[in-house]
Backbone atoms as SQL, in Angstrom:
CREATE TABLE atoms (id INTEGER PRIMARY KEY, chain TEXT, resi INTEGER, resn TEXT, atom TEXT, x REAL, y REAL, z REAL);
INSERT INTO atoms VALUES
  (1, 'A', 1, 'UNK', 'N', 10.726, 85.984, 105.353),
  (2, 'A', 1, 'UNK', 'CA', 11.977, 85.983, 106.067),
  (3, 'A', 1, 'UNK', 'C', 12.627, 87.366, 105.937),
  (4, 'A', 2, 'UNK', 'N', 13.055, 87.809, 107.141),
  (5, 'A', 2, 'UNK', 'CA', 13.725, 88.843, 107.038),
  (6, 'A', 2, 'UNK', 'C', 14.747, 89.278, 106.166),
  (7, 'A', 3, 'UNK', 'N', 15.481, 90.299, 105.543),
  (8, 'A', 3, 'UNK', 'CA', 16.286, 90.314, 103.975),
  (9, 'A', 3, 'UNK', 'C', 17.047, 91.612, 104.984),
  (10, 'A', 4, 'UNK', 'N', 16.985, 92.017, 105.513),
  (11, 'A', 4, 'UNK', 'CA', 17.632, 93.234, 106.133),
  (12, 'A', 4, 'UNK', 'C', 18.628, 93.068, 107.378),
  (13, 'A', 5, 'UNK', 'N', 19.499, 91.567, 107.362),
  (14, 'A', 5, 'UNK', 'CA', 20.543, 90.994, 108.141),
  (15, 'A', 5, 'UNK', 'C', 21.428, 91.284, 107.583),
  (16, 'A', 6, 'UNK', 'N', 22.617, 92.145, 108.079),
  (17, 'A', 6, 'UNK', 'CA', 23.664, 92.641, 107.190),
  (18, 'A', 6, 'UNK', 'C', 24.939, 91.576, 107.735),
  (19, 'A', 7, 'UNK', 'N', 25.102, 91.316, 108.839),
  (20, 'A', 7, 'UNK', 'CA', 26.197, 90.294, 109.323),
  (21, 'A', 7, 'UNK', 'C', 25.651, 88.742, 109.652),
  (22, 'A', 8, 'UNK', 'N', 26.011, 87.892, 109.330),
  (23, 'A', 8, 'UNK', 'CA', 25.406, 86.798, 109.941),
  (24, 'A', 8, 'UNK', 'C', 25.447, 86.803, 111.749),
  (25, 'A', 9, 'UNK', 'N', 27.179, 86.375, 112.221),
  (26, 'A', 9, 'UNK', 'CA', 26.869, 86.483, 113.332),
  (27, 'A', 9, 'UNK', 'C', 27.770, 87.774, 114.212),
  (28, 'A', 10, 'UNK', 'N', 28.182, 89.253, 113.218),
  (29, 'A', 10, 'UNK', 'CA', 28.963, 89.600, 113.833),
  (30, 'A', 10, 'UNK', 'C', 29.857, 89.739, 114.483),
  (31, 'A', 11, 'UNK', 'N', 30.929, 88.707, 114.513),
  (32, 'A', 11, 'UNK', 'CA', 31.598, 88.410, 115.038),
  (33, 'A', 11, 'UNK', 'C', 33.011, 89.650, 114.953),
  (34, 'A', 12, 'UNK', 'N', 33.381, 89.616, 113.366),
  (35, 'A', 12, 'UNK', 'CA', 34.117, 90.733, 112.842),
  (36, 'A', 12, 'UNK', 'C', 33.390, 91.922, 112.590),
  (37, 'A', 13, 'UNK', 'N', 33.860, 93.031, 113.195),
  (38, 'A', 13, 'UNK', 'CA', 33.746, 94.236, 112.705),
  (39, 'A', 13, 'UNK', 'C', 34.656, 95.255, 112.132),
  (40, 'A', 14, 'UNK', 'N', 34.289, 96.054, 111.600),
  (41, 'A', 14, 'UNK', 'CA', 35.108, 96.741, 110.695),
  (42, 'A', 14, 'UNK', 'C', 34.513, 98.058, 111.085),
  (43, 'A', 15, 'UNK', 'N', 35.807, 98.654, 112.404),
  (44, 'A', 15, 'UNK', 'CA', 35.164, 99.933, 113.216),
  (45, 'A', 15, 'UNK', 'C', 36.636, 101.286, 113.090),
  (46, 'A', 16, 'UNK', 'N', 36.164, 101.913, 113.826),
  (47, 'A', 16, 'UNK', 'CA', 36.962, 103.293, 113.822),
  (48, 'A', 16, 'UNK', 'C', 37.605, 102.688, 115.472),
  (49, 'A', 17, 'UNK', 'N', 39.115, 102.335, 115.261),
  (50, 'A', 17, 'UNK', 'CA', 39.363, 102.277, 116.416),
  (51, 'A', 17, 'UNK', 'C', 41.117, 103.105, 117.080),
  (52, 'A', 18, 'UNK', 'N', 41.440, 104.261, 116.053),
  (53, 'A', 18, 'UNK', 'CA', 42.250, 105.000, 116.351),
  (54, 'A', 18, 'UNK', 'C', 43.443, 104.611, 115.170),
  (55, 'A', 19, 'UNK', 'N', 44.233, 105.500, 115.185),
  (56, 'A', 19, 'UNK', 'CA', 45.424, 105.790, 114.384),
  (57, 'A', 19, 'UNK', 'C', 46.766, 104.690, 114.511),
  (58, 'A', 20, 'UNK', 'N', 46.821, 104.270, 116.445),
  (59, 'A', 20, 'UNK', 'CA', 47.946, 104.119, 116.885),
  (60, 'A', 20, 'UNK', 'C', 47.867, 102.143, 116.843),
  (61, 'A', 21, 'UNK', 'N', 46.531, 102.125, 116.476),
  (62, 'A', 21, 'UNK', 'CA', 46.086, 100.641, 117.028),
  (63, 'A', 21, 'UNK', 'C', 46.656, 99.819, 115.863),
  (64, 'A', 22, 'UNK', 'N', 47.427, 98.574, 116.730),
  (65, 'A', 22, 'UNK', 'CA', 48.154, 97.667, 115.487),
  (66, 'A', 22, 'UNK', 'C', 47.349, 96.215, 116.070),
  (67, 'A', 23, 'UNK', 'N', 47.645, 95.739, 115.017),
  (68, 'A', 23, 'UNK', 'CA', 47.025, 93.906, 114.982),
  (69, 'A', 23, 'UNK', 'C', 47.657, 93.445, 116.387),
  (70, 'A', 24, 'UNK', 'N', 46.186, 92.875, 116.970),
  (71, 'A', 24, 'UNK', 'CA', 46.333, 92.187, 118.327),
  (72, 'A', 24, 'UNK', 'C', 46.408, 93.166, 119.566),
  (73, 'A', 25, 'UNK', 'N', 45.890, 94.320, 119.533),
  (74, 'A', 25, 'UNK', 'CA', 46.089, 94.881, 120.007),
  (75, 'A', 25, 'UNK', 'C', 44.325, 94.842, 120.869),
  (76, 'A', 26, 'UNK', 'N', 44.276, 95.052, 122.141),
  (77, 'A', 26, 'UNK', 'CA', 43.000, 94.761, 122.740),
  (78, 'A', 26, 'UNK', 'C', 42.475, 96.243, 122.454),
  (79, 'A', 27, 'UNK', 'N', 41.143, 96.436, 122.423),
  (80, 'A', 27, 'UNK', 'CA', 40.245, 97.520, 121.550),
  (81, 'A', 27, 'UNK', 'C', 39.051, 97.678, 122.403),
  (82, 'A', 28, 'UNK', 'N', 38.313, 98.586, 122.597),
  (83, 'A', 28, 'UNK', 'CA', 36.980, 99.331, 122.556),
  (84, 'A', 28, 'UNK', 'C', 36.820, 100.451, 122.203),
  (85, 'A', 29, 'UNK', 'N', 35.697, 99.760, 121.325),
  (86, 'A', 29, 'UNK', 'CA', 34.763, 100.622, 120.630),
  (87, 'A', 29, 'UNK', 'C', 33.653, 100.988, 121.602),
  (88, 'A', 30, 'UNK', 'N', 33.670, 102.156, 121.973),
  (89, 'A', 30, 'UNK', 'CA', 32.062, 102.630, 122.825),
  (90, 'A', 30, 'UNK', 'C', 32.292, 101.121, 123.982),
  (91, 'A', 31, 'UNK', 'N', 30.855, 100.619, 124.104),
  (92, 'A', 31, 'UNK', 'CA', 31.278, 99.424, 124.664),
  (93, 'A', 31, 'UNK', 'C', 31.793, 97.919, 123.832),
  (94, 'A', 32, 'UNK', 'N', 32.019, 98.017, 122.934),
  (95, 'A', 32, 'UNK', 'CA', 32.171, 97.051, 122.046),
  (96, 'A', 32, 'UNK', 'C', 33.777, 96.679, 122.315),
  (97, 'A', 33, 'UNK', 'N', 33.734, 95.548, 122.740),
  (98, 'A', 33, 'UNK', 'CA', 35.412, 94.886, 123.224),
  (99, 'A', 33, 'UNK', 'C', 35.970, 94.176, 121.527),
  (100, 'A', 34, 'UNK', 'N', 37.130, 93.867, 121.562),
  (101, 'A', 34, 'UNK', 'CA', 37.459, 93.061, 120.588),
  (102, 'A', 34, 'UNK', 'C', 38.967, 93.265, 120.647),
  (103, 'A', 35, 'UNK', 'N', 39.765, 91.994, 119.592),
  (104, 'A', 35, 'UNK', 'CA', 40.756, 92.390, 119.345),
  (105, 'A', 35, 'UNK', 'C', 41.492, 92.772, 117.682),
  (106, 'A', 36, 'UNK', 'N', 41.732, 93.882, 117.943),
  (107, 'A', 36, 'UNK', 'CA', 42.289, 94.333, 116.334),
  (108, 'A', 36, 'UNK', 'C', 43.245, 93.126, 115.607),
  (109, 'A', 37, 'UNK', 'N', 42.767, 93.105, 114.529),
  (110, 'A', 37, 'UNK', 'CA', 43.082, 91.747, 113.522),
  (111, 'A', 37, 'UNK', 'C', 44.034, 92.350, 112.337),
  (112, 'A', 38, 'UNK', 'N', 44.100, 93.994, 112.311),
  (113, 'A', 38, 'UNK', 'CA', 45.129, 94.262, 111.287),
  (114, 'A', 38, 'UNK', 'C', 45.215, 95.863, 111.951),
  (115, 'A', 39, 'UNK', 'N', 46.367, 95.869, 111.249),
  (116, 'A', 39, 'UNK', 'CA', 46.747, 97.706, 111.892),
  (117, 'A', 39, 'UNK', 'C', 45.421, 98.608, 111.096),
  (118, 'A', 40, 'UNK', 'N', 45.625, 99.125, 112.272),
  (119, 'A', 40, 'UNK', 'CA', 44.657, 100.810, 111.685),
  (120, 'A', 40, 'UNK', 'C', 44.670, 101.116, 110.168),
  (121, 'A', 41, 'UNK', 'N', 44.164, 101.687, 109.427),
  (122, 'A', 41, 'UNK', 'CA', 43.916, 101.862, 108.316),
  (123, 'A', 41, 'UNK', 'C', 44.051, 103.780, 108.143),
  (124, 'A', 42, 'UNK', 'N', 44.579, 103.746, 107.083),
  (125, 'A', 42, 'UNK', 'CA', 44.281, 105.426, 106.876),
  (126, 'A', 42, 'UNK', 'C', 43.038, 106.376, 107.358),
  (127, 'A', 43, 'UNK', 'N', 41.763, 105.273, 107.708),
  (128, 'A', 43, 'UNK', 'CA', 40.924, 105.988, 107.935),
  (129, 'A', 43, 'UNK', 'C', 40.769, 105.671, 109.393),
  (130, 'A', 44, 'UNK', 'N', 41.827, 105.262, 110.300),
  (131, 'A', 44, 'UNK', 'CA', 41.905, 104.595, 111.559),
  (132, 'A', 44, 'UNK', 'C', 40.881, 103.718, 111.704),
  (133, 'A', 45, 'UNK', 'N', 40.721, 103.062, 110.931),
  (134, 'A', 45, 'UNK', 'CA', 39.499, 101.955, 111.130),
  (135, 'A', 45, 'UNK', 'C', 40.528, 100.471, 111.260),
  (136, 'A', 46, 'UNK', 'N', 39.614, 99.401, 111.198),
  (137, 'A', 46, 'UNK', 'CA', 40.247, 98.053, 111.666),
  (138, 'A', 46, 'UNK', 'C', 39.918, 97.057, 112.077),
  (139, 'A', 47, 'UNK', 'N', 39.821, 95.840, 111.126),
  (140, 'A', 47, 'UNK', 'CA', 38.417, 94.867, 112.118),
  (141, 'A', 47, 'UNK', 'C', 39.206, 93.765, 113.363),
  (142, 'A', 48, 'UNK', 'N', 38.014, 94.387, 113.931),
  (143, 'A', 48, 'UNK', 'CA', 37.695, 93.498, 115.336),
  (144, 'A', 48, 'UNK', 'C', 37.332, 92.247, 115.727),
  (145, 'A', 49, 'UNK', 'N', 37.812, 91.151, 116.285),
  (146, 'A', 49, 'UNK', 'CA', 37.344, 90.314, 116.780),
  (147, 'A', 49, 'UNK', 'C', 36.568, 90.360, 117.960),
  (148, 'A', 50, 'UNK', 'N', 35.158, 90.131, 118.064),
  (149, 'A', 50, 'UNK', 'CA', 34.835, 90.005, 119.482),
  (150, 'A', 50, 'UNK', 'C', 34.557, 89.034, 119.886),
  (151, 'A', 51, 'UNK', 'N', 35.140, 87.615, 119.442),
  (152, 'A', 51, 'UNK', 'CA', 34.766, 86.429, 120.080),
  (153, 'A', 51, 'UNK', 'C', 36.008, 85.969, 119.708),
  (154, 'A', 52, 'UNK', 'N', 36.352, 84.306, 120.577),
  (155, 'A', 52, 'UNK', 'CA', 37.432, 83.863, 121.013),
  (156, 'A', 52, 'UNK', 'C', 38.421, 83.998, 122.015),
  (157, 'A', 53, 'UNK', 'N', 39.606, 83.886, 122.171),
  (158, 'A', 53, 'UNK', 'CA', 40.524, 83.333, 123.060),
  (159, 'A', 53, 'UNK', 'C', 41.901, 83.896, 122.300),
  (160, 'A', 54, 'UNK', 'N', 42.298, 84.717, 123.470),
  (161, 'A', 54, 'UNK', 'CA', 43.716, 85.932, 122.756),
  (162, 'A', 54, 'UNK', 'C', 44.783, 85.879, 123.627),
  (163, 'A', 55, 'UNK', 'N', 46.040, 85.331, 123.449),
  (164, 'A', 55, 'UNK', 'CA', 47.070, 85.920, 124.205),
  (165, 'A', 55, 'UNK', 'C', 47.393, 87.123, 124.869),
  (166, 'A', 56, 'UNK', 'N', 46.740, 88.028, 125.833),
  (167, 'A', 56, 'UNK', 'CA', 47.146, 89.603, 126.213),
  (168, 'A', 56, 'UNK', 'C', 47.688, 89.816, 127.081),
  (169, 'A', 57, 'UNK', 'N', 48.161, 91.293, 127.159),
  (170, 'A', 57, 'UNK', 'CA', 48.798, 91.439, 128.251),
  (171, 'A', 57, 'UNK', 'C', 47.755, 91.784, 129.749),
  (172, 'A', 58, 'UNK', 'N', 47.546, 91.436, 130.934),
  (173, 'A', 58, 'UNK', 'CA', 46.789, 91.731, 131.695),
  (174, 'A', 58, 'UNK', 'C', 47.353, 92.272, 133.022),
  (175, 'A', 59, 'UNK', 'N', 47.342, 93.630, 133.609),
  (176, 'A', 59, 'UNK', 'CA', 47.645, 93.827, 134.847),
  (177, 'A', 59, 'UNK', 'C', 46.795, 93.442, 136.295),
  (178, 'A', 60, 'UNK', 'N', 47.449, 93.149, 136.846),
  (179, 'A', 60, 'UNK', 'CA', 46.826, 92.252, 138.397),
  (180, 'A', 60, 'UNK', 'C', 46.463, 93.591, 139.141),
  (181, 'A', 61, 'UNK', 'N', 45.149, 94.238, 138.484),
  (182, 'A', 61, 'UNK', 'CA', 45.094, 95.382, 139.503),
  (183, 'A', 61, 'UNK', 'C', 43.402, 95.803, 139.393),
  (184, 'A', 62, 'UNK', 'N', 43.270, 96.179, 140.193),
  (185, 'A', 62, 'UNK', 'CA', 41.283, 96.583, 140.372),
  (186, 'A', 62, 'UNK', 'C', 41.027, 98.620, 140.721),
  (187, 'A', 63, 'UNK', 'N', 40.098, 98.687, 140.744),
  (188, 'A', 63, 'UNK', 'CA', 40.052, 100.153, 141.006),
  (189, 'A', 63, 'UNK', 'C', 40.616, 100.799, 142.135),
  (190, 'A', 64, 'UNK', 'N', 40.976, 99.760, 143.572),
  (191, 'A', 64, 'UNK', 'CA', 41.199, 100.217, 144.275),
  (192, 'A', 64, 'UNK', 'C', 43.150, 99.818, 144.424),
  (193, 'A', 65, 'UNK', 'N', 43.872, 99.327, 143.089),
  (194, 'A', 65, 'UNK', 'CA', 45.211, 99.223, 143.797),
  (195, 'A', 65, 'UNK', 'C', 44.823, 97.674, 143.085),
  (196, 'A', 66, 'UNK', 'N', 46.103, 96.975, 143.641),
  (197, 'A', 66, 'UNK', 'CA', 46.755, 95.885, 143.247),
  (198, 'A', 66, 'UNK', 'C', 45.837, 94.882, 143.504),
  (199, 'A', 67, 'UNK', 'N', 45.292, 93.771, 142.874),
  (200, 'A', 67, 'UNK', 'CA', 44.772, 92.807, 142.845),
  (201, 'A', 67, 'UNK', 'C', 44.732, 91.468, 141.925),
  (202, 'A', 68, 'UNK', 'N', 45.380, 90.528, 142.205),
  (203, 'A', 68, 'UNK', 'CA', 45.347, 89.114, 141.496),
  (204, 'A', 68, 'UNK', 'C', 44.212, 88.617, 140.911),
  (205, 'A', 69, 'UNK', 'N', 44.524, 88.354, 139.901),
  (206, 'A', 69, 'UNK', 'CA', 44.184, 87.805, 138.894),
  (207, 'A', 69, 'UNK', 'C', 44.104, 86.357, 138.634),
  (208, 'A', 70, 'UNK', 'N', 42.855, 85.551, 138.703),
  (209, 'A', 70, 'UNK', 'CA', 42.382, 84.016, 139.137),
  (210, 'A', 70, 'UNK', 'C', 41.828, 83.864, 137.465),
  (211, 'A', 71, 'UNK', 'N', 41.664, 82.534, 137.126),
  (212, 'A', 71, 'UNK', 'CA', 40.914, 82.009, 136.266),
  (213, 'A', 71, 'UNK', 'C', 39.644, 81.985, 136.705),
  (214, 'A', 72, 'UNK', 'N', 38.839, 82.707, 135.323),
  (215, 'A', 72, 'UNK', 'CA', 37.574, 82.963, 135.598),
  (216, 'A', 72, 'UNK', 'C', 37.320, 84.595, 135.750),
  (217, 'A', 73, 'UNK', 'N', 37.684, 85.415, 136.445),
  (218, 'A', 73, 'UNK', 'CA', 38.156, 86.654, 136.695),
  (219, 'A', 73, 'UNK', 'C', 37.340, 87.421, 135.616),
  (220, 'A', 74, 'UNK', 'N', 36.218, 88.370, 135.506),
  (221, 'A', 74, 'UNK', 'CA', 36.104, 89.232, 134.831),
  (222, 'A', 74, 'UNK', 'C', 36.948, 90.173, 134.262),
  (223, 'A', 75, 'UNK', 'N', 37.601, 91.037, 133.179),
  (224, 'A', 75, 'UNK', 'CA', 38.685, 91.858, 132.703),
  (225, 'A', 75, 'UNK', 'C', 37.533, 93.403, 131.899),
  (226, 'A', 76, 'UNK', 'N', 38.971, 94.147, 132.500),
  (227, 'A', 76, 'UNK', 'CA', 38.571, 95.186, 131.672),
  (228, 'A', 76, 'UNK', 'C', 39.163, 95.695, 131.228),
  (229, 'A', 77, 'UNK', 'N', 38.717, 96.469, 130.221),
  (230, 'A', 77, 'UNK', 'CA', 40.106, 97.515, 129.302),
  (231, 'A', 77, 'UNK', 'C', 39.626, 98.481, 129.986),
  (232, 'A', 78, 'UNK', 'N', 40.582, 99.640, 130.748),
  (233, 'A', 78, 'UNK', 'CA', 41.092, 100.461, 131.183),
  (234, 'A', 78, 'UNK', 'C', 42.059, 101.431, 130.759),
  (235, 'A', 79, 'UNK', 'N', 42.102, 102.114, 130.149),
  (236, 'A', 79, 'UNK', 'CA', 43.106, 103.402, 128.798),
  (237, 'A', 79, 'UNK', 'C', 43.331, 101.653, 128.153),
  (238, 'A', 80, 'UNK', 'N', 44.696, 102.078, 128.263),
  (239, 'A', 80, 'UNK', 'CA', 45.627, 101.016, 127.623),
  (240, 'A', 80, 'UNK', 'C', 45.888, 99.976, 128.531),
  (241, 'A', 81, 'UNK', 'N', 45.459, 99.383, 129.667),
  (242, 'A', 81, 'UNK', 'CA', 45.506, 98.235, 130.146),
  (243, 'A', 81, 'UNK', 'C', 43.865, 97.013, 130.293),
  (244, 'A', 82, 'UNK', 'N', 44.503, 95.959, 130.101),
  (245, 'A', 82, 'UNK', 'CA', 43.053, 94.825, 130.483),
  (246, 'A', 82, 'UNK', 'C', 43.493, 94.341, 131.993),
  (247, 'A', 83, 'UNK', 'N', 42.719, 95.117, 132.851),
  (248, 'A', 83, 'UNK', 'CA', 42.558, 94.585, 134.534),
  (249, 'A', 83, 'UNK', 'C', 41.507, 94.408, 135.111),
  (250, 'A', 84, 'UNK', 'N', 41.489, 94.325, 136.253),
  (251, 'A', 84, 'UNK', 'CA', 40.006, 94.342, 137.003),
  (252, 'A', 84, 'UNK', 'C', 39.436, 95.494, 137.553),
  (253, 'A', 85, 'UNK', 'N', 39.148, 96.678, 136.595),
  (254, 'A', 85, 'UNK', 'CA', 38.619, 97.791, 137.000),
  (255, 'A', 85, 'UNK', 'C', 37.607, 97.888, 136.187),
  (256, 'A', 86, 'UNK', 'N', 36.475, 97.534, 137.236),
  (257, 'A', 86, 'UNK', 'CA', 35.287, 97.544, 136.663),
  (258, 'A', 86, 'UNK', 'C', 34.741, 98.860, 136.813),
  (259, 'A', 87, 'UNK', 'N', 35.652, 99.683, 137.363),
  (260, 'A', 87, 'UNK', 'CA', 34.928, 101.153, 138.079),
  (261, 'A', 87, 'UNK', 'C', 35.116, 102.479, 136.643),
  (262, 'A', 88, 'UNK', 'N', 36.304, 102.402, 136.176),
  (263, 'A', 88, 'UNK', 'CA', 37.332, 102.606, 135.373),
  (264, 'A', 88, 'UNK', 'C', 36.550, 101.766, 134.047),
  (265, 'A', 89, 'UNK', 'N', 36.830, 100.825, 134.184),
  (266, 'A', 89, 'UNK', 'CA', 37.504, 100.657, 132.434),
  (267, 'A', 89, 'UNK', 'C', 35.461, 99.526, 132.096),
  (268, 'A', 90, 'UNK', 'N', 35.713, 98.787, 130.893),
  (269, 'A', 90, 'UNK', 'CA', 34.309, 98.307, 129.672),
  (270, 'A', 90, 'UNK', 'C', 35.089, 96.982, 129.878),
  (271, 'A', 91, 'UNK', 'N', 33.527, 96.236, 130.066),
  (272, 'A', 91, 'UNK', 'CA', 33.822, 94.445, 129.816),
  (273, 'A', 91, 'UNK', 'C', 34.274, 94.422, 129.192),
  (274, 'A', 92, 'UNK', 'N', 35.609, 93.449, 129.265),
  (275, 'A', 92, 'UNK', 'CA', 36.055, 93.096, 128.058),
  (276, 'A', 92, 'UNK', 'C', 36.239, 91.509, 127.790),
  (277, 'A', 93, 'UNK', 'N', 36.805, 90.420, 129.071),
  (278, 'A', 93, 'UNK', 'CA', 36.263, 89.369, 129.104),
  (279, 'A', 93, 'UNK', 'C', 36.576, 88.589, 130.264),
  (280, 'A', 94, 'UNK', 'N', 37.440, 87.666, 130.285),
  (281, 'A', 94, 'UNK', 'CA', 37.286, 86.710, 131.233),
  (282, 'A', 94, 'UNK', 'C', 38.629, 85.980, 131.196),
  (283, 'A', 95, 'UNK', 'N', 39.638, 85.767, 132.543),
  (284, 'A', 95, 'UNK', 'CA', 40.647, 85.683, 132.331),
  (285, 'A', 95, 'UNK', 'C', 40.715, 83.540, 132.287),
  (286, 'A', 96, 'UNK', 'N', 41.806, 83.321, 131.748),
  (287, 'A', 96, 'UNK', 'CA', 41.903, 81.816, 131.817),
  (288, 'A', 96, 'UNK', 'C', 43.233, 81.797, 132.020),
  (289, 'A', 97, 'UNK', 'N', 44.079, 82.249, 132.788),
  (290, 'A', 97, 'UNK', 'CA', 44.968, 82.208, 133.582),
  (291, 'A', 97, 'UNK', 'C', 45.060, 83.237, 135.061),
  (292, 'A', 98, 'UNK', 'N', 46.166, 82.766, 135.756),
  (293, 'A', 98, 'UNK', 'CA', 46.052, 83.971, 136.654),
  (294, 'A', 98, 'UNK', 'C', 47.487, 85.147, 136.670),
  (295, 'A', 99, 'UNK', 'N', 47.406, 86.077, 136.965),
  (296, 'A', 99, 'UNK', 'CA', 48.584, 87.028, 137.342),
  (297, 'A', 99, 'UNK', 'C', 48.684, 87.432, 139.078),
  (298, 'A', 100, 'UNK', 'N', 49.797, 87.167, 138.931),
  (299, 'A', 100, 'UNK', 'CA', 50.084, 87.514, 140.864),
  (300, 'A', 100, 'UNK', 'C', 49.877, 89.102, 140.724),
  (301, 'A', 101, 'UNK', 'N', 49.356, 89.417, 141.976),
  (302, 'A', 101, 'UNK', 'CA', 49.101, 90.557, 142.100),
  (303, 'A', 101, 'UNK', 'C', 49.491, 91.906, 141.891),
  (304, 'A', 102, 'UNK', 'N', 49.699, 92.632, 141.631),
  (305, 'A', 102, 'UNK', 'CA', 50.552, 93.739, 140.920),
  (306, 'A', 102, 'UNK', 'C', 51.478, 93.580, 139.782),
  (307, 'A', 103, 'UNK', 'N', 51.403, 91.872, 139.218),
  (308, 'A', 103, 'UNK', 'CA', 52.204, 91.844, 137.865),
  (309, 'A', 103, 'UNK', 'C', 51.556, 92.186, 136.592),
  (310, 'A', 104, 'UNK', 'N', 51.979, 92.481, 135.634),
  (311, 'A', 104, 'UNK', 'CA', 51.646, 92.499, 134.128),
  (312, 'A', 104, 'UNK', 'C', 51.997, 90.962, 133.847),
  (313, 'A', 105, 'UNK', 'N', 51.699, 90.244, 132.795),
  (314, 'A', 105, 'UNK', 'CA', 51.393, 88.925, 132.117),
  (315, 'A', 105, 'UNK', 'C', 50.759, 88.606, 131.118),
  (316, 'A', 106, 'UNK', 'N', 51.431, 88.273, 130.113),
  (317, 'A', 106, 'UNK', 'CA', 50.567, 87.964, 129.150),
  (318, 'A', 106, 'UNK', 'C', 50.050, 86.440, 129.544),
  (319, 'A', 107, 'UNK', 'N', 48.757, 86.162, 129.182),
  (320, 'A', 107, 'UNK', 'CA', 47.769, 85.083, 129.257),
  (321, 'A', 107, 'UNK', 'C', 46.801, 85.418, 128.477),
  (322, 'A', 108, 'UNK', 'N', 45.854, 84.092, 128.453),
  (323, 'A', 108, 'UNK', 'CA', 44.890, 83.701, 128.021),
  (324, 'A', 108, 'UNK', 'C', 43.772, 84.603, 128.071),
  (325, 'A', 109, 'UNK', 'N', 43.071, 85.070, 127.105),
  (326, 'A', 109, 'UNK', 'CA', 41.222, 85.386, 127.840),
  (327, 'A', 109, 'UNK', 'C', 40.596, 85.301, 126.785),
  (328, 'A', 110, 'UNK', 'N', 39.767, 85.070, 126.868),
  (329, 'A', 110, 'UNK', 'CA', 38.284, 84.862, 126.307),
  (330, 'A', 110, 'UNK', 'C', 37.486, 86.118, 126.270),
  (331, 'A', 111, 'UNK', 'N', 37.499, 86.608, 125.143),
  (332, 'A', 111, 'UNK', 'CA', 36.660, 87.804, 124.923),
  (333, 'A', 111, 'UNK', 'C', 34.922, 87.602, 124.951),
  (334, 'A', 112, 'UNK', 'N', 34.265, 88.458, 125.523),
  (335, 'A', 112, 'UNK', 'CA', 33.098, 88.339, 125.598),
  (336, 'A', 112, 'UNK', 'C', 32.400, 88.422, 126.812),
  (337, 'A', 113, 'UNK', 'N', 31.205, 88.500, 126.660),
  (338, 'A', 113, 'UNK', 'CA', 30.589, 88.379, 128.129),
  (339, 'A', 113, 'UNK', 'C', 30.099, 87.241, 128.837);
C-alpha cells in the first residue's frame, strides 16, 4: 500500500494566498478555488476550503457586460469578484441562487467543479 499520501482527501489547504485575505473571503490559488477559513497569516498563508457550500458575494455579470445569474450557473473569481467570466476570471463553482442582472448578492454556491 502506498505510504506517500500526505492528505487524505484534501479538502483543506494550507496555501500562500496574500496579505489582505481575511476568513471567508473567496480565494485562488493558481487554479485552485476555495474559501479562506482564517485571516492571512504573517507569512500570508491561510487554509482553504475547496469543498462545500458558502454564503458570497456574486456579481450578475459575464465577460461581455451584465448578465443574470440562475441556479446552477457556473462562477468565477475574477480580481476580487465571483461572476460569470469565464474569459477573465478561474472556476470557482456553481451558483444555488440567482442575482438579477447587474446586481451584487450575497448567495449560496457550491465550490467545486
Amino acid at each position: 500500500m502506498a505510504d506517500n499520501r500526505k492528505l487524505e482527501k484534501g479538502r483543506f489547504l494550507y496555501l500562500t494566498v496574500g496579505a489582505s485575505v481575511e476568513s471567508g473571503d473567496a480565494v485562488v490559488v493558481g487554479n485552485i478555488a476555495g474559501v479562506a477559513q482564517y485571516d492571512a497569516d504573517s507569512d500570508n498563508k491561510a487554509v482553504i476550503d475547496t469543498s462545500g457550500v458558502y454564503n458570497l458575494s456574486v456579481t450578475a455579470k459575464n465577460n461581455s457586460g451584465n448578465s443574470a445569474v440562475s441556479v446552477g450557473d457556473i462562477l468565477y473569481k475574477d480580481g476580487t469578484q465571483v461572476n460569470k467570466d469565464a474569459t477573465n476570471g478561474v472556476r470557482f463553482g456553481y451558483a444555488l441562487e440567482a442575482v438579477t442582472s447587474g446586481a451584487t448578492s450575497t448567495i449560496k454556491v457550491k465550490l467545486g467543479y
